[in-house]
TORSE-447146 format. One record per residue (C-alpha): residue number from 1; residue in three letters; x, y, z. Coordinates in steps of 0.2 Angstrom, whole numbers, plus 2048, in hexadecimal, padded with zeros to 3 digits. Layout:
N
<seq NUM, type ALA, c1 X, c2 Y, c3 Z>
...
***
This chain:
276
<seq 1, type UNK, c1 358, c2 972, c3 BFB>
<seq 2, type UNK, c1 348, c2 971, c3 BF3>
<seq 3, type UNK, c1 341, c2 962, c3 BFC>
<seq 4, type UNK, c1 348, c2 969, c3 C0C>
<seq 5, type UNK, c1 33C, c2 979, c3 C08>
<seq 6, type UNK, c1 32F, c2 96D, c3 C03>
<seq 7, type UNK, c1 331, c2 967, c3 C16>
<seq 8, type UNK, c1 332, c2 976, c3 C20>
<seq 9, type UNK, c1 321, c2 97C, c3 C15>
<seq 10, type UNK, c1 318, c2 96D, c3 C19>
<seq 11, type UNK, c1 31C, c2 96B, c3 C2C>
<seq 12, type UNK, c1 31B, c2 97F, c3 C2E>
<seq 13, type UNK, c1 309, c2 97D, c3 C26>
<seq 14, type UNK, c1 303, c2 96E, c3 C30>
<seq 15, type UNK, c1 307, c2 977, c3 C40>
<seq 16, type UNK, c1 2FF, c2 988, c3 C38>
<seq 17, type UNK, c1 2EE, c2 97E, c3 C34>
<seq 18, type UNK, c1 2F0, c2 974, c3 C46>
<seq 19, type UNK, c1 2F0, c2 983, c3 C50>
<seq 20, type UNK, c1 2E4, c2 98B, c3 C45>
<seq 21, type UNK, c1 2D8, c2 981, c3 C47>
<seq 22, type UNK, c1 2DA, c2 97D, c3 C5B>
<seq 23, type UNK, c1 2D7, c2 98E, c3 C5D>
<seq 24, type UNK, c1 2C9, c2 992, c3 C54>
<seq 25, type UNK, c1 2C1, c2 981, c3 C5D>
<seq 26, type UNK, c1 2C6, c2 983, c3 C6F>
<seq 27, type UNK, c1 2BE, c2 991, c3 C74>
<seq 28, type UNK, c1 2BB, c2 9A4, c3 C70>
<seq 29, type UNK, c1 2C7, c2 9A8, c3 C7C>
<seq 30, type UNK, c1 2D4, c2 99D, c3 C71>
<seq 31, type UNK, c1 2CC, c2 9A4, c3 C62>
<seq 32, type UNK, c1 2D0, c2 9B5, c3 C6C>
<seq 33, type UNK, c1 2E0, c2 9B4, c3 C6D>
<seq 34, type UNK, c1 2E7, c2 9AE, c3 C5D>
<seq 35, type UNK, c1 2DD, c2 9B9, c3 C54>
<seq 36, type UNK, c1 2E3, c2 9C7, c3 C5D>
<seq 37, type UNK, c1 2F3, c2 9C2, c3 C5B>
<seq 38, type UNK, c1 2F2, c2 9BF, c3 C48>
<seq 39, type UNK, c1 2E8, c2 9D0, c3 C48>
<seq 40, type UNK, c1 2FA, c2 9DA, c3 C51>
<seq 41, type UNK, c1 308, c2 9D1, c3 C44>
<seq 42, type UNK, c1 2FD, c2 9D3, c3 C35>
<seq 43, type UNK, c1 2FA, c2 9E7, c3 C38>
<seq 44, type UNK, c1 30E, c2 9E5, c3 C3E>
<seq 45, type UNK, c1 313, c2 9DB, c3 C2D>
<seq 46, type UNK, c1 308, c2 9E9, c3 C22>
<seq 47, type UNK, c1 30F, c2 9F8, c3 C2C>
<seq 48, type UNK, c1 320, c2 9F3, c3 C29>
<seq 49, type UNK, c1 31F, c2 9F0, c3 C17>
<seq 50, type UNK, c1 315, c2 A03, c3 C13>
<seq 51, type UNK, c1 320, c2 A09, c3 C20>
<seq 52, type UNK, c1 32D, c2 A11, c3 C16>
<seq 53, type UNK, c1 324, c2 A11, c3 C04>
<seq 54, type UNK, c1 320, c2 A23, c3 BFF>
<seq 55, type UNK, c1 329, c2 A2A, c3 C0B>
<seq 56, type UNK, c1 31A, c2 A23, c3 C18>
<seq 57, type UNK, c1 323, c2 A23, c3 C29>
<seq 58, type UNK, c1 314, c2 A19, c3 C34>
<seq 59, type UNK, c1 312, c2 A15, c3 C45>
<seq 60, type UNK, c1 314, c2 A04, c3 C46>
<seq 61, type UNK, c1 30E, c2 A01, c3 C58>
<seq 62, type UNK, c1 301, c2 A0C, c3 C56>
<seq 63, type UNK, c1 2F9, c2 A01, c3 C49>
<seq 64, type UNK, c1 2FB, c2 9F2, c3 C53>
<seq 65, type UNK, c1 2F4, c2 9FA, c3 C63>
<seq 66, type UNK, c1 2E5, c2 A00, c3 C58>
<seq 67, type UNK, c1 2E4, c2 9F0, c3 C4D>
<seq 68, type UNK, c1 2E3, c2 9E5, c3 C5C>
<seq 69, type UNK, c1 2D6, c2 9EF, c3 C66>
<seq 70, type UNK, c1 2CC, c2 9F0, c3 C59>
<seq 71, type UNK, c1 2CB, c2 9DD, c3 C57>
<seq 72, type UNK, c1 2CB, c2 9DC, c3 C6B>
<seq 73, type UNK, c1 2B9, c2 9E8, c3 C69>
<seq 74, type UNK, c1 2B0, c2 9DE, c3 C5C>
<seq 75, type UNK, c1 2B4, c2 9CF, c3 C63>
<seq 76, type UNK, c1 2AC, c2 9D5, c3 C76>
<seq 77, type UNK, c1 29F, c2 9E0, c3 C6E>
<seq 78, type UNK, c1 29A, c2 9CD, c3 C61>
<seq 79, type UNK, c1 299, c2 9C4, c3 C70>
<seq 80, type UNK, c1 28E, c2 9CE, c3 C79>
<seq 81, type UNK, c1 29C, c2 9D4, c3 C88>
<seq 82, type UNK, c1 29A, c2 9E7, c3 C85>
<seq 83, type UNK, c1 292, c2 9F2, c3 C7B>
<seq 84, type UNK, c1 295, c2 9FE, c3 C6D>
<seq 85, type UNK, c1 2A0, c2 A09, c3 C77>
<seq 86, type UNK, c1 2AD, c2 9FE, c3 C77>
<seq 87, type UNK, c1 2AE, c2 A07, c3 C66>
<seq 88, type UNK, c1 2B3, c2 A16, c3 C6C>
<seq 89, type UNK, c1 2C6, c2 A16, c3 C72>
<seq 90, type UNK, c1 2CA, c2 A0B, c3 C61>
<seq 91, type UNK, c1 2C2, c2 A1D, c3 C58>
<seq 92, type UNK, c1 2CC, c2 A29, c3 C64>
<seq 93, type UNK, c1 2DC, c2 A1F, c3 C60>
<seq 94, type UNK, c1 2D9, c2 A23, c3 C4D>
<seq 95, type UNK, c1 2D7, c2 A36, c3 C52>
<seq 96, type UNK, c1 2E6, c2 A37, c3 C5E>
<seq 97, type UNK, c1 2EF, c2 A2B, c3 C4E>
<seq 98, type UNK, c1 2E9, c2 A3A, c3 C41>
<seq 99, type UNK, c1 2F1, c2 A49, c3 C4D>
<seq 100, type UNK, c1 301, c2 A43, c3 C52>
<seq 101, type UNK, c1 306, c2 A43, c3 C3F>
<seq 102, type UNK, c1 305, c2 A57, c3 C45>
<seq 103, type UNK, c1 316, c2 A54, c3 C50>
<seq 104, type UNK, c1 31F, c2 A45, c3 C47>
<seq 105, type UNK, c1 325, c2 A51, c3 C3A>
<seq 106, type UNK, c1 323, c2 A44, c3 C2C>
<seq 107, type UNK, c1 326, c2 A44, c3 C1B>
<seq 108, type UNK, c1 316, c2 A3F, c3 C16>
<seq 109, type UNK, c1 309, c2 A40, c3 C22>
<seq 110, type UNK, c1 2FA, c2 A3D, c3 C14>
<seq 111, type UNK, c1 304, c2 A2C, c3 C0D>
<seq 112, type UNK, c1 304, c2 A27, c3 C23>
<seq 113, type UNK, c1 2F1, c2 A2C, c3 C24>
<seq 114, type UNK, c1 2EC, c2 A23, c3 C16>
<seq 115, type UNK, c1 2F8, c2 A14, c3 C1A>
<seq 116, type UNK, c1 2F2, c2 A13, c3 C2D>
<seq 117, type UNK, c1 2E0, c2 A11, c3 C27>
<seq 118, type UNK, c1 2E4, c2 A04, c3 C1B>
<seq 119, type UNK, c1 2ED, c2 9FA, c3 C27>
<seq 120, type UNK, c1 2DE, c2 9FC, c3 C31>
<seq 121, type UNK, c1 2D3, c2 9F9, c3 C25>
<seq 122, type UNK, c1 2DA, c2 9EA, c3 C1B>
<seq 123, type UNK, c1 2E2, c2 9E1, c3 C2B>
<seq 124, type UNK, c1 2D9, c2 9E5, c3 C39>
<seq 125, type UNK, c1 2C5, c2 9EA, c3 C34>
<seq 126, type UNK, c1 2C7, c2 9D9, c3 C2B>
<seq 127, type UNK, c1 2CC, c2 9CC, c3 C38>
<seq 128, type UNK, c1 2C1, c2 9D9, c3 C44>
<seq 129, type UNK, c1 2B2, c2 9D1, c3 C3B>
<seq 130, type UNK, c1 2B6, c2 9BF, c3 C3C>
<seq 131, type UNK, c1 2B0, c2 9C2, c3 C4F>
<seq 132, type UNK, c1 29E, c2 9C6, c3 C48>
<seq 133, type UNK, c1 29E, c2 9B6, c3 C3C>
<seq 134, type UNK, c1 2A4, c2 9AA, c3 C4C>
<seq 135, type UNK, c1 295, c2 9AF, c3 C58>
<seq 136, type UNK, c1 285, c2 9A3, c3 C56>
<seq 137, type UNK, c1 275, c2 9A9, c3 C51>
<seq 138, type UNK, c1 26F, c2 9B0, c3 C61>
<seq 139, type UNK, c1 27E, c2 9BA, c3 C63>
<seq 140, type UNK, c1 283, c2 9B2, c3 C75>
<seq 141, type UNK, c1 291, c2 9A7, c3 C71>
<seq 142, type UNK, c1 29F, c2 9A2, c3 C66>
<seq 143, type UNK, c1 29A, c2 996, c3 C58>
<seq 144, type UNK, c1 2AB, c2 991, c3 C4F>
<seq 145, type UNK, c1 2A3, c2 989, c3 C42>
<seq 146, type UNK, c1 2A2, c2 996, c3 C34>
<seq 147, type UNK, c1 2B1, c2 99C, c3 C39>
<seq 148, type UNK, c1 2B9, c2 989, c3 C38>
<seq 149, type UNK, c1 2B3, c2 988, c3 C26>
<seq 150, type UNK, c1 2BA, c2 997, c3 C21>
<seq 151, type UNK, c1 2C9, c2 994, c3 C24>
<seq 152, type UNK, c1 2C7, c2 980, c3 C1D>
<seq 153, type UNK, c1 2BF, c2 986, c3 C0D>
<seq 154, type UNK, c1 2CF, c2 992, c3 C0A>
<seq 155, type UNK, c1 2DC, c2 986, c3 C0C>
<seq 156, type UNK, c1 2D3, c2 97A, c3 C02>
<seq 157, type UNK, c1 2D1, c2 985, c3 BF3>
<seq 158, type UNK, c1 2E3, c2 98A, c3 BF5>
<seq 159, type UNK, c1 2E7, c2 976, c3 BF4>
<seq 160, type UNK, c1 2DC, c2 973, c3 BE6>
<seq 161, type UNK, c1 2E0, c2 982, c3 BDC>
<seq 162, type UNK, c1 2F2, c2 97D, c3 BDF>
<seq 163, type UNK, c1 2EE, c2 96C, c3 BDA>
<seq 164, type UNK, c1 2E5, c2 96E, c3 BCA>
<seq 165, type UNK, c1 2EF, c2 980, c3 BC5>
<seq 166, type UNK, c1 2FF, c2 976, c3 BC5>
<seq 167, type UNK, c1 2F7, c2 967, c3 BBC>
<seq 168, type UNK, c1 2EC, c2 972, c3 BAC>
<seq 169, type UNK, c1 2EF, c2 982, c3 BB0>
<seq 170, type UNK, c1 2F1, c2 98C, c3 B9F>
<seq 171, type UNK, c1 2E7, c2 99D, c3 B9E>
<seq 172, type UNK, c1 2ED, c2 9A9, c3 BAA>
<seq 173, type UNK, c1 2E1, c2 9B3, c3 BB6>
<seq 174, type UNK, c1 2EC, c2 9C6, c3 BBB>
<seq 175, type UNK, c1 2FD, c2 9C0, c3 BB3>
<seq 176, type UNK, c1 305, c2 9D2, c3 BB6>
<seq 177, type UNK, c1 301, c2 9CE, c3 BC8>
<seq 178, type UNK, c1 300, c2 9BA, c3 BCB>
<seq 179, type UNK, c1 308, c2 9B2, c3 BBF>
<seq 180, type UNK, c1 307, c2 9A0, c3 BC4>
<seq 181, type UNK, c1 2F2, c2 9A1, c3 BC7>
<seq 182, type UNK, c1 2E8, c2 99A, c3 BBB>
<seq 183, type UNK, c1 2D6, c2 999, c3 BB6>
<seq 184, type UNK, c1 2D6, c2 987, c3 BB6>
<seq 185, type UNK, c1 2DF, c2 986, c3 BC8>
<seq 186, type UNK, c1 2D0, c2 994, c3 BCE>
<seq 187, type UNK, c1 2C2, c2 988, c3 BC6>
<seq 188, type UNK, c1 2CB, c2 979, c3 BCE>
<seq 189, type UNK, c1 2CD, c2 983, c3 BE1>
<seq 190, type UNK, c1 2BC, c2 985, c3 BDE>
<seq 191, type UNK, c1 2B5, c2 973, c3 BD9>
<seq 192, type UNK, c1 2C0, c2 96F, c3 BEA>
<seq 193, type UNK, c1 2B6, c2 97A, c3 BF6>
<seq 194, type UNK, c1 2A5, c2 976, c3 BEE>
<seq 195, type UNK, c1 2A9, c2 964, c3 BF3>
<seq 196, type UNK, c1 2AF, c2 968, c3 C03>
<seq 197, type UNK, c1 2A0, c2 972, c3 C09>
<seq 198, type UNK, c1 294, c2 962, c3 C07>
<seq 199, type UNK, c1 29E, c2 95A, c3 C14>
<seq 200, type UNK, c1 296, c2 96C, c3 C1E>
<seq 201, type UNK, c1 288, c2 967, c3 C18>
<seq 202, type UNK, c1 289, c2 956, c3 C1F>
<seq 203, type UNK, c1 28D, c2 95D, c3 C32>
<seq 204, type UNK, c1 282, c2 96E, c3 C32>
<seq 205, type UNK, c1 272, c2 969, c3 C27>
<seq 206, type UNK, c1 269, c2 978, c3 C31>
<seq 207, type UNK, c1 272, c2 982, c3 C24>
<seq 208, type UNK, c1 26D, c2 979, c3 C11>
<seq 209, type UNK, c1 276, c2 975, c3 C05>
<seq 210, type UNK, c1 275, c2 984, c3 BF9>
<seq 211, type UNK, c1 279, c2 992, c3 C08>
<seq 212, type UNK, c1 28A, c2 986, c3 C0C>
<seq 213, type UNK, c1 28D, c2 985, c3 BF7>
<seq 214, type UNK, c1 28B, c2 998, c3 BF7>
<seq 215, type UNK, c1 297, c2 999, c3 C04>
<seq 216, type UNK, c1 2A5, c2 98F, c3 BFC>
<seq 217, type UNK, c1 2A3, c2 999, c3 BEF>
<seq 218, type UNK, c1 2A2, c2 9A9, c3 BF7>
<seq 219, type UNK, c1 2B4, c2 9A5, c3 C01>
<seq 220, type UNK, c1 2B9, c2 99E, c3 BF1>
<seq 221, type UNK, c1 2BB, c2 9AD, c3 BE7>
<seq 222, type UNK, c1 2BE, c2 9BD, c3 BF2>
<seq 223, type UNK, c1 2CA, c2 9AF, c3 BFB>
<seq 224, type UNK, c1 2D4, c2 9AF, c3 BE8>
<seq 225, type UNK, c1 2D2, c2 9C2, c3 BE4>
<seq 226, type UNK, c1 2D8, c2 9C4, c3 BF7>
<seq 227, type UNK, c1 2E8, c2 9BA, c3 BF0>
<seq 228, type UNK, c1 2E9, c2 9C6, c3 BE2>
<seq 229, type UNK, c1 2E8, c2 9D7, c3 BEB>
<seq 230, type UNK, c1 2F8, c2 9D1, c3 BF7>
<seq 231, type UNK, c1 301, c2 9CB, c3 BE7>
<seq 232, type UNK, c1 2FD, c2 9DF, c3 BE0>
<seq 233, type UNK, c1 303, c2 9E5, c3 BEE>
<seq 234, type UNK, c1 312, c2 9DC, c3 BF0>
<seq 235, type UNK, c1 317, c2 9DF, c3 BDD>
<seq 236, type UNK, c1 314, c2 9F1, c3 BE2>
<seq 237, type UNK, c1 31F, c2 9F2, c3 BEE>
<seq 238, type UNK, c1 32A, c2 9E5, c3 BE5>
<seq 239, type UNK, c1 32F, c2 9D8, c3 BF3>
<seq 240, type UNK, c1 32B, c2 9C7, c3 BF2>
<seq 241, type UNK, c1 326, c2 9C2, c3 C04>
<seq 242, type UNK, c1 31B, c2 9CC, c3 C11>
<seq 243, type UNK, c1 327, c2 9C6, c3 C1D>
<seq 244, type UNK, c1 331, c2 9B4, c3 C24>
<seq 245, type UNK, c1 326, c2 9B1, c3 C33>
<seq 246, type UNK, c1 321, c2 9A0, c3 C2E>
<seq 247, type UNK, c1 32E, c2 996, c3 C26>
<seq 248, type UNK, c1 32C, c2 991, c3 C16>
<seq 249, type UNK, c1 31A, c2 99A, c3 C13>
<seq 250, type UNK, c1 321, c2 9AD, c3 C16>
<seq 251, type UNK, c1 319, c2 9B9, c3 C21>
<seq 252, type UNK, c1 307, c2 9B9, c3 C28>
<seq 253, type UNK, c1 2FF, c2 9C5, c3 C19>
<seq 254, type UNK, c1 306, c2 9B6, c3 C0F>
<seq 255, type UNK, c1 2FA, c2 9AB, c3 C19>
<seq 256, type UNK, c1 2ED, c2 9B5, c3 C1B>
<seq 257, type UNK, c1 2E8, c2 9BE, c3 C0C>
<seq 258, type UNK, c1 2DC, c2 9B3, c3 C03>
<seq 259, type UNK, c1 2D3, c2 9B4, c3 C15>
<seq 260, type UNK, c1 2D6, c2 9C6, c3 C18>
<seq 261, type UNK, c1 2C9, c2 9CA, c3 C08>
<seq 262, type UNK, c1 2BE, c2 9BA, c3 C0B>
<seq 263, type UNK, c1 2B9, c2 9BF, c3 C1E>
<seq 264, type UNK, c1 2AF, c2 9CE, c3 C19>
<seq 265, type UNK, c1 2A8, c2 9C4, c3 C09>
<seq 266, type UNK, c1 2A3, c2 9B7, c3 C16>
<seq 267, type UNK, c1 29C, c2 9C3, c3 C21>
<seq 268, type UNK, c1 292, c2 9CA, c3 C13>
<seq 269, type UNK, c1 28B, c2 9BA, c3 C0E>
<seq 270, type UNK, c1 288, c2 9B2, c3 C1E>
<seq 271, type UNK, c1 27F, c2 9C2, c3 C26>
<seq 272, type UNK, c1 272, c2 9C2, c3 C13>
<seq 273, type UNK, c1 270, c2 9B0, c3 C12>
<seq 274, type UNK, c1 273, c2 9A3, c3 C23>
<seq 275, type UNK, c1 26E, c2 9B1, c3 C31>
<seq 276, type UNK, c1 264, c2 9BC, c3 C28>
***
């Protein structure tokens, strides 16, 4: 049974990195769509797991619809298709969102405010922003490049950290919420990505050496304390998996969370120190 878990995992995994990064490569239009899509079941996934915790009683659609335009708009407004008013329905949305509470009748219409917005927030404002880290420079077309290596630099540090935690690993970072990561595992992810970003180095010497060190880094950190913050939240509402979407792997916040806090750390980074 375990080896056949080991199988499902690894082709599961294979095909997640394969479509990944075809999309991302393509075109922004592929890079459109998947991201949209992965936008609508991670606002889905989080919905459903708030949705009945406090007595909250969201709108799961709702957050979807809003998620999704919201990724939609940045990505027309980063690429230069509109302007700033495509803003303006996605804020409407969240009024209209805010007032229906006033006919649902719910149990706890503060609990499905402060829910909705952190759906919003934590699912779709950050895959929102990886639409402003894949425009070039001149802010006219779709660069996939940064957005390649965040991704890469994440699963690398995931492998690594895996690797050398399961090795060494001894002293414990958040116990009471990860019990299996280790300082030596985080150190080991770490040494992993640092490597990996020379061979960036190598491809995009435009960028130096240290700004592609700094990156690694950067991803390498909020990427492990984007780890952390799902495990707290899933311990706080005492389930395992976010979901069974992807066999073997869980749901897609199980996927995604390392890069769910490392996108607006890569944004940060990238906007002070490679398009400054």
């Amino acid at each position: 049974m375990a080896l056949k878990n080991l199988l499902i995992r690894t082709v599961t995994g294979i095909i997640f990195v394969g479509v990944m990064v075809s999309a991302i490569c393509y075109s922004s239009f592929s890079f459109l769509l998947l991201f949209g899509l992965v936008t609508g079941l991670t606002v889905w996934e989080f919905s459903g797991l708030l949705k009945n915790y406090e007595e909250s009683s969201m709108q799961r659609m709702v957050n979807v619809i809003e998620g999704v335009y919201l990724f939609t708009a940045s990505f027309l407004y980063a690429n230069n298709y509109v302007d700033s008013k495509i803003f303006l329905p996605y804020l409407l949305l969240l009024m209209l969102s805010m007032i229906g509470e006033l006919f649902f009748k719910a149990p706890n219409p503060i609990n499905n405010f402060a829910f909705s917005f952190l759906t919003q927030v934590y699912c779709a404002g950050s895959f929102s922003l990886l639409n402003f880290i894949g425009t070039a420079p001149d802010g006219n077309t779709y660069s996939p490049l940064l957005v390649l290596a965040l991704f890469i630099f994440i699963w690398v540090n995931d492998t690594g950290a895996y690797v050398v935690g399961s090795m060494i690993g001894r002293n414990k970072m958040f116990e009471r919420i990860s019990p299996k990561k280790s300082w030596e595992g985080f150190f080991g992810g770490l040494i992993f990505v640092l490597a990996a970003s020379l061979l960036f180095v190598w491809y995009e010497p435009v960028i130096n050496c240290y700004k592609w060190l700094g990156l690694a880094a950067t991803i390498t950190i909020f990427g492990t304390l984007g780890d952390l913050i799902e495990s707290l939240i899933k311990r706080t509402l005492k389930i395992k998996d976010s979901g069974n979407i992807l066999p073997g792997h869980g749901g897609m916040l199980d996927r995604f969370d390392s890069i769910i806090m490392a996108i607006p750390a890569s944004y940060i980074y990238i906007r002070l120190f490679i398009q400054s």
